[in-house]
One Martini backbone bead per residue (centre of mass of N, CA, C, O) as a GRO file, in nm:
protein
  263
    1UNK     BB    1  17.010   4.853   8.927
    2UNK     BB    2  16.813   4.656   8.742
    3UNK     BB    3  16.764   4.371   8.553
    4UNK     BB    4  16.740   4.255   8.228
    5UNK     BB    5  16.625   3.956   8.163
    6UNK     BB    6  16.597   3.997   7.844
    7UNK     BB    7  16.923   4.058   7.891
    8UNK     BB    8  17.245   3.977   7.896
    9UNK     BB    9  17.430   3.882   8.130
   10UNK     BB   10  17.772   4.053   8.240
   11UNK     BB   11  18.067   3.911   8.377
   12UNK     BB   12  18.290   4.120   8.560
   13UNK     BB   13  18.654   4.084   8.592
   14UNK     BB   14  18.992   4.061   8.779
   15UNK     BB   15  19.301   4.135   8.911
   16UNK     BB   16  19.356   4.455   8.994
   17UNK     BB   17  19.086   4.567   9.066
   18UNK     BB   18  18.812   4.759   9.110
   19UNK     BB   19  18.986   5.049   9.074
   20UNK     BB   20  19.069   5.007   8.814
   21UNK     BB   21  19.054   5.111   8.495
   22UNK     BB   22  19.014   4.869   8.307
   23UNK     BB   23  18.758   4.757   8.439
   24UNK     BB   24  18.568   5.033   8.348
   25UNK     BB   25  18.618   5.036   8.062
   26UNK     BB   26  18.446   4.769   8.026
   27UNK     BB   27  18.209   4.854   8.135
   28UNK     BB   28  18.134   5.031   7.908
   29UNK     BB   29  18.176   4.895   7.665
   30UNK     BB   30  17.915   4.690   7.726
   31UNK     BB   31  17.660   4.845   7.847
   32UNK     BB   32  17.506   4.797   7.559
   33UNK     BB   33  17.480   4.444   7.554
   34UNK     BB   34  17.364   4.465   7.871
   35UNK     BB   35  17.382   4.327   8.190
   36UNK     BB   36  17.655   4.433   8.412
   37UNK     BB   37  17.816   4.237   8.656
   38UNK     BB   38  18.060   4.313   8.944
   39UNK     BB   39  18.287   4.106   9.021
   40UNK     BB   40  18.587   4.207   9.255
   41UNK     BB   41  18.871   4.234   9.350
   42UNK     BB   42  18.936   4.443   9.625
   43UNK     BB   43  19.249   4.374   9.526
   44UNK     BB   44  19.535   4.304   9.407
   45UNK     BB   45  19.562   3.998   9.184
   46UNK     BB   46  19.825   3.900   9.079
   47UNK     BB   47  19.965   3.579   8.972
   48UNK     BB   48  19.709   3.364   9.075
   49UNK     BB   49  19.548   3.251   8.881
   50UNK     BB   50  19.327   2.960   8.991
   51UNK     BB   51  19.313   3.048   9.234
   52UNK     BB   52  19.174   2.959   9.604
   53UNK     BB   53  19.131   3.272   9.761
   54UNK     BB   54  19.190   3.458  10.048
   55UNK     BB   55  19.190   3.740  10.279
   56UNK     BB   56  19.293   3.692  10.584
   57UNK     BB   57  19.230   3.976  10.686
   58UNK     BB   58  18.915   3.989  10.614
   59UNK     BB   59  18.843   3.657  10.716
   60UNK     BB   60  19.000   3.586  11.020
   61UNK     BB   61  19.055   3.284  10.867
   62UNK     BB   62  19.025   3.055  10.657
   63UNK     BB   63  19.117   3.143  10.318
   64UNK     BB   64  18.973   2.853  10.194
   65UNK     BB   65  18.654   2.899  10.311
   66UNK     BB   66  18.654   3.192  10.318
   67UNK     BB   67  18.429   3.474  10.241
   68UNK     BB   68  18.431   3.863  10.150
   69UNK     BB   69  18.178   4.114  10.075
   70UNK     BB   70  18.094   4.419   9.908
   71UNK     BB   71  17.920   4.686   9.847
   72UNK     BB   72  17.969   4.919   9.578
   73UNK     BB   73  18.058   5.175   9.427
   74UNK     BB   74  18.041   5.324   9.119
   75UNK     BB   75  18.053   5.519   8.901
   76UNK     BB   76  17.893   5.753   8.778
   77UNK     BB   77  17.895   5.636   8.467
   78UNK     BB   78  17.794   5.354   8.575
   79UNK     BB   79  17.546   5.095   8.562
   80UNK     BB   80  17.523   4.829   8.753
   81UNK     BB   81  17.363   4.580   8.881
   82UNK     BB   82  17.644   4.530   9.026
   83UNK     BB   83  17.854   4.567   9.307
   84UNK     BB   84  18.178   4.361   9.439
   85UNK     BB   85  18.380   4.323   9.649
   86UNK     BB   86  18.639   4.058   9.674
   87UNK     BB   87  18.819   3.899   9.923
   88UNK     BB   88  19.029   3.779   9.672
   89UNK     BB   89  19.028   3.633   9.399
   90UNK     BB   90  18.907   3.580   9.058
   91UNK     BB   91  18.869   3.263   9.093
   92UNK     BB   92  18.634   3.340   9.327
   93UNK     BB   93  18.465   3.527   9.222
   94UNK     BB   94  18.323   3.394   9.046
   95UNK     BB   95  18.226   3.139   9.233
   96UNK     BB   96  18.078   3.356   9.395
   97UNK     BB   97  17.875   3.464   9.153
   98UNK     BB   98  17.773   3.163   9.106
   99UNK     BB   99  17.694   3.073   9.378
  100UNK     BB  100  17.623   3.294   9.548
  101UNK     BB  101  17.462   3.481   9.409
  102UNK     BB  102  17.311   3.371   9.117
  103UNK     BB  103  17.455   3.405   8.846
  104UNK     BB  104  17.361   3.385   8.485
  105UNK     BB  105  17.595   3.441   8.275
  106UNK     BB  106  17.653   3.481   7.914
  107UNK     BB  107  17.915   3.628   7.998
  108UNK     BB  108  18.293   3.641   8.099
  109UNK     BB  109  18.478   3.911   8.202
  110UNK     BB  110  18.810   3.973   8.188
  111UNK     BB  111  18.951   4.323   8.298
  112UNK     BB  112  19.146   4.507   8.195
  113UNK     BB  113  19.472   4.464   8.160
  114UNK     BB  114  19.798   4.556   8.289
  115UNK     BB  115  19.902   4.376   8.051
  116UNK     BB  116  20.053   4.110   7.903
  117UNK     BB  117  19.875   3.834   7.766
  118UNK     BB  118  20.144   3.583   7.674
  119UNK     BB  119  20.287   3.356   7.656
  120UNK     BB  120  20.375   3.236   7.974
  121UNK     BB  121  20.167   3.417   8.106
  122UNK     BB  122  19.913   3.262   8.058
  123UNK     BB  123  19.978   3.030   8.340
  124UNK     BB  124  19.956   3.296   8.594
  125UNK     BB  125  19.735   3.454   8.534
  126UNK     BB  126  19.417   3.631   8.680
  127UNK     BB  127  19.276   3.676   8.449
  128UNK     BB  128  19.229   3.412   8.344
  129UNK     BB  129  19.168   3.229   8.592
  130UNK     BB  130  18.855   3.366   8.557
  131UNK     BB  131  18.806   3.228   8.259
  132UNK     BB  132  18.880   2.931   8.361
  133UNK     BB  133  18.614   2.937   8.557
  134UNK     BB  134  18.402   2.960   8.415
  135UNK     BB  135  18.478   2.725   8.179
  136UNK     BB  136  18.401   2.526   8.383
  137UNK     BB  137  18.090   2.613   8.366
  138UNK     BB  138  18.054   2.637   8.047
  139UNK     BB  139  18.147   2.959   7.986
  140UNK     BB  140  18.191   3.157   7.824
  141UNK     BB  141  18.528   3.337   7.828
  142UNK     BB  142  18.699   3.697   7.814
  143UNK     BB  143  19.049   3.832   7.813
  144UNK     BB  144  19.192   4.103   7.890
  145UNK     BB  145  19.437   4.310   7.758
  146UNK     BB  146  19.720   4.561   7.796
  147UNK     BB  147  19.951   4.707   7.767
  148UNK     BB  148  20.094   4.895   8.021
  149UNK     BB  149  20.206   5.189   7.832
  150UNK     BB  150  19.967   5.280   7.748
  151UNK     BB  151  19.791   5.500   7.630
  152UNK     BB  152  19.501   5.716   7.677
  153UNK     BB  153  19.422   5.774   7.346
  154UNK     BB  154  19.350   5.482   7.305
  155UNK     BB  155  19.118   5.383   7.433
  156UNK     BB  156  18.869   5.430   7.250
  157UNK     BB  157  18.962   5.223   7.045
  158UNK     BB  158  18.962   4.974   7.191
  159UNK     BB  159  18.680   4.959   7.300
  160UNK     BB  160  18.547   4.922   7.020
  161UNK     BB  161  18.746   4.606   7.028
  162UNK     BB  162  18.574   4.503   7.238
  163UNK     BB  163  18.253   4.546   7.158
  164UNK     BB  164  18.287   4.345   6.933
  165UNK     BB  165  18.362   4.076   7.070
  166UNK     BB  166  18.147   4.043   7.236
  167UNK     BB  167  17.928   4.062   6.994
  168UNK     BB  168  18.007   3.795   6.870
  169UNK     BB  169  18.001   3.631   7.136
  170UNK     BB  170  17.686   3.644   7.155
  171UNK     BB  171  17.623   3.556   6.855
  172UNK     BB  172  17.834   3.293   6.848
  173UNK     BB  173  18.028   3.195   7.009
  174UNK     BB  174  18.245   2.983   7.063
  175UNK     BB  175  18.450   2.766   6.927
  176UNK     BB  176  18.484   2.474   6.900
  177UNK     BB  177  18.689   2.371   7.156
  178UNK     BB  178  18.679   2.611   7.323
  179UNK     BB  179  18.713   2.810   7.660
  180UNK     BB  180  18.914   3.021   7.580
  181UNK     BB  181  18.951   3.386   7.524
  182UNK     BB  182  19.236   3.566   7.412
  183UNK     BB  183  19.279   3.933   7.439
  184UNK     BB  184  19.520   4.145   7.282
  185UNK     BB  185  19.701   4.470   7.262
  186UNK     BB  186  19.860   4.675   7.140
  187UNK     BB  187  19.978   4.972   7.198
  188UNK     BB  188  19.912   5.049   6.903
  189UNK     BB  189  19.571   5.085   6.806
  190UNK     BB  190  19.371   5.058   6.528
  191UNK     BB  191  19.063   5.099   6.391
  192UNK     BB  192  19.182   4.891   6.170
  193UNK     BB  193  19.258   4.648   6.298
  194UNK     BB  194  19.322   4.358   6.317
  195UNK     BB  195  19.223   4.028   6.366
  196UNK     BB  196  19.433   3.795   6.500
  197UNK     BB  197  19.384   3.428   6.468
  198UNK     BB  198  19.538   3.273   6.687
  199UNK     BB  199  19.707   2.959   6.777
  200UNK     BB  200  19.927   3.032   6.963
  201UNK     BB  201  20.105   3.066   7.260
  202UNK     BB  202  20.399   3.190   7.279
  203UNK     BB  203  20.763   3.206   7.343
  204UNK     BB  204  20.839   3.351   7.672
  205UNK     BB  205  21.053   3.466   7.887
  206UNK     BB  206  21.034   3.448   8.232
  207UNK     BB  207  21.129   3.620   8.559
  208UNK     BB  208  21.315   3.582   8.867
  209UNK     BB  209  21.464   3.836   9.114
  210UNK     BB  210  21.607   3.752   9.462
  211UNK     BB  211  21.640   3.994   9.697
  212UNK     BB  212  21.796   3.983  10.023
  213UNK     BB  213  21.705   4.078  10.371
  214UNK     BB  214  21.792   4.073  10.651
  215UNK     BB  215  21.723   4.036  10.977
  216UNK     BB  216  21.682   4.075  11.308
  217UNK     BB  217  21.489   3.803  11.340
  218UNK     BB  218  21.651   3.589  11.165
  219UNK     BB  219  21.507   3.678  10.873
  220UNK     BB  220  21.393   3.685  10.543
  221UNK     BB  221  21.370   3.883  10.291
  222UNK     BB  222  21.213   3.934   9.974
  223UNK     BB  223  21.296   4.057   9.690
  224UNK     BB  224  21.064   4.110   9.420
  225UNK     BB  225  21.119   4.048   9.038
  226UNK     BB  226  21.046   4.127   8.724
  227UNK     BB  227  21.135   3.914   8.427
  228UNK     BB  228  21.167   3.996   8.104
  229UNK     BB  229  21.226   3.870   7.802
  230UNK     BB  230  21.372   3.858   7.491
  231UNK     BB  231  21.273   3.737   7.225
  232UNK     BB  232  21.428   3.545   6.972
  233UNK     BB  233  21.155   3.407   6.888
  234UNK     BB  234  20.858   3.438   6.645
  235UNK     BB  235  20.612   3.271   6.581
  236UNK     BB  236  20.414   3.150   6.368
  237UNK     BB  237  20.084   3.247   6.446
  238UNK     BB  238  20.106   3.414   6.738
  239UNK     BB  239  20.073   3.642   6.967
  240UNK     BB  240  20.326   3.805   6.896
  241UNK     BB  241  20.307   3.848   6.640
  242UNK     BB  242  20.054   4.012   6.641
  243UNK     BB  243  20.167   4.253   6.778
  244UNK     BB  244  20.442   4.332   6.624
  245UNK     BB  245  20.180   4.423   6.395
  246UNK     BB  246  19.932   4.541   6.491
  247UNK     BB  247  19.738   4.325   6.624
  248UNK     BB  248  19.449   4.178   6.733
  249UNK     BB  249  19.491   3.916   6.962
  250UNK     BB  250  19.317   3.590   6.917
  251UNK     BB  251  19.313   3.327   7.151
  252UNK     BB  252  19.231   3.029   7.161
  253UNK     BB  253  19.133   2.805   7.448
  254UNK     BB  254  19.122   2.515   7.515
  255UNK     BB  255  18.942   2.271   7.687
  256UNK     BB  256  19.169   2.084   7.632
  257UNK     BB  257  19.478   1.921   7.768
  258UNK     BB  258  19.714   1.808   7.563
  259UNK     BB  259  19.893   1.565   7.383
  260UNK     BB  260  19.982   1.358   7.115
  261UNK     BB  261  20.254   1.126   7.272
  262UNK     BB  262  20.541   0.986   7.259
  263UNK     BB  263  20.847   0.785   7.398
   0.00000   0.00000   0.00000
């Protein structure tokens, strides 16, 4: 598919890599709102933030200078104007798209992760990552998360307020001082759920559980677990409130970053 310049151009990326179900589902929600170009993680990229790696096997040489990517086919039923694997993380993709292709999307849009960006989780996320990578080169840019254990008979419903988000987005761009919108969705989603513009990412508590197991040539392997933690107190106005009533949760994340506070 040719790019049709009168449209804006959409690009897609994830953390979760290219063969994701969330990744395709975006890029259906959106492909009537403009032409959409997929530069995505050749595989999963969980937890990288807006680290700038490439994936050694594919670069076989320095991860930090070498990027390697492919074009890859898309599924059957939907045409982006490009579609590109890159063995890297998501915040390497994007500037792959944007320095490398020479792509010069209206909006960037990471997603849908398999699991929720909220609390703690995004300044971890490389969904959040790929879209504070765009909003770098001062370009809107919209991170989609979805519960891992949504049903997918929900999914047609989330996706239709997946295309009215970008599509006010590319209508009126983020407000002032925004420099990415974080869109969470919760479990079970209503057509008529409302969108509630938190003010704060909540206070949720994660953490690692590393579980060594020595090996015979004298090093440790050390197996990671991952641990949420139960929330003791929901903050009014956070994202986690806006959960755990069943509304889809809007967060803008300031451009500048820091407190005014003396000590």
């Amino acid at each position: 598919m040719t790019a049709d310049r009168a449209r804006p151009l959409l690009l897609v990326t994830n953390d979760d890599g290219i063969a994701a179900h969330g990744l395709w589902d975006l890029v259906r929600a959106v492909a009537g709102l403009g032409d959409v170009a997929v530069v995505a993680p050749a595989r999963e990229q969980s937890w990288t933030g807006r680290a700038h790696r490439s994936d050694p096997d594919e670069t076989g040489t320095d991860p930090v200078t070498a990027v390697v990517s492919r074009e890859v086919a898309a599924p059957e039923d939907v045409e982006p104007a490009c579609c590109h694997a890159v063995a890297a993380t998501p915040a390497r993709c994007v500037r792959l798209a944007l320095d490398g292709l020479g792509l010069r999307p209206a909006v960037v849009l990471s997603g849908i992760n398999s699991g929720s960006n909220v609390g703690a989780l995004v300044s971890a996320s490389g969904t959040l990552g790929a879209a504070w990578e765009a909003a770098g080169d001062l370009l809107p840019a919209v991170a989609f998360s979805r519960p891992e254990r949504m049903d997918r008979t929900q999914v047609p419903v989330m996706l239709a307020h997946v295309r009215s988000v970008v599509g006010r987005v590319l209508s009126d761009g983020l407000p002032a001082g925004a420099a990415v919108l974080n869109v969470n969705f919760p479990s079970e989603v209503a057509a008529d759920a409302p969108w509630t513009t938190t003010t704060t990412s909540g206070t949720s508590l994660y953490g690692h559980r590393m579980t060594p197991g020595p090996q015979d040539d004298g090093t440790t392997r050390w197996a990671l677990d991952f641990l949420l933690h139960e929330v003791a107190h929901v903050e009014p106005g956070s994202d986690l409130e806006a959960l755990r009533d069943g509304s889809v949760s809007l967060t803008f994340l300031p451009s500048r970053q820091g407190l005014t506070a003396t000590w």
